[in-house]
C-alpha positions in Angstrom: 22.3 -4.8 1.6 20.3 -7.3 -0.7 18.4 -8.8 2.8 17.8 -5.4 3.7 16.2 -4.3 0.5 14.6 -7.8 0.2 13.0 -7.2 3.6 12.0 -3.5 3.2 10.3 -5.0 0.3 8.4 -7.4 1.8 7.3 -5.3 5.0 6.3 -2.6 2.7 4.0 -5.2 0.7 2.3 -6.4 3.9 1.9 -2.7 5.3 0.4 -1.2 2.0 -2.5 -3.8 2.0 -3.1 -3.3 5.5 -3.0 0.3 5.0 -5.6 0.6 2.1 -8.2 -2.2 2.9 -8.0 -1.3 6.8 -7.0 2.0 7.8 -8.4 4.0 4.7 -12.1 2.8 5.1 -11.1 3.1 8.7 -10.5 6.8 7.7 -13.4 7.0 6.1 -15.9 6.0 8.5 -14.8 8.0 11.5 -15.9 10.7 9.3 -19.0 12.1 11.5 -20.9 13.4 8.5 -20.9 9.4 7.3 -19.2 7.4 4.3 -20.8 5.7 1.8 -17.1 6.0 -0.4 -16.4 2.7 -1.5 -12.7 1.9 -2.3 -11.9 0.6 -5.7 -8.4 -0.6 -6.8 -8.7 1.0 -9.7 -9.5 4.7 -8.9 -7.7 7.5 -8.1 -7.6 6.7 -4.6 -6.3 2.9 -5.3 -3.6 4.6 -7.3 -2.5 6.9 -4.6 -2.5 4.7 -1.6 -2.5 0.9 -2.9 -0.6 1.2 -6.8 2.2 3.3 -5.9 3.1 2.2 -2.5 3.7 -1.8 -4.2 5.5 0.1 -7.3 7.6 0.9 -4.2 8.0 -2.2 -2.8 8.7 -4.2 -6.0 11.2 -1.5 -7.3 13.0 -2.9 -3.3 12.4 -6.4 -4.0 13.7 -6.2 -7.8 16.9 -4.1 -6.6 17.4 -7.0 -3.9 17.4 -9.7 -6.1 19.7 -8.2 -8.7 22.4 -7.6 -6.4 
């Protein structure tokens, strides 16, 4: 169970960053009325889709580590 959490951890860290600095501006500019939105880490969208998902991850890896 610890690997497992340890590695859920770790795969969830990789896939949030190449969630928000790919596929969100990504998102953004396949919008056909244009994006000029730029994506700051410290908004509300870096909350949602970058701060919470490595609150996740950390809350896997800190469970892992303490069994």
């Amino acid at each position: 169970m610890k690997i497992i959490l340890l590695i859920a951890g770790a795969l969830l860290v990789c896939l949030t960053f190449v969630w928000f600095f790919f596929f969100v501006p990504l998102g953004c500019g396949m919008n056909p009325t244009g994006c000029r939105q730029e994506f700051s880490v410290f908004s509300a969208i870096g909350l949602m889709h970058l701060w919470l998902p490595l609150a996740a991850a950390s809350v896997l890896i800190l469970l892992g580590l303490r069994r």
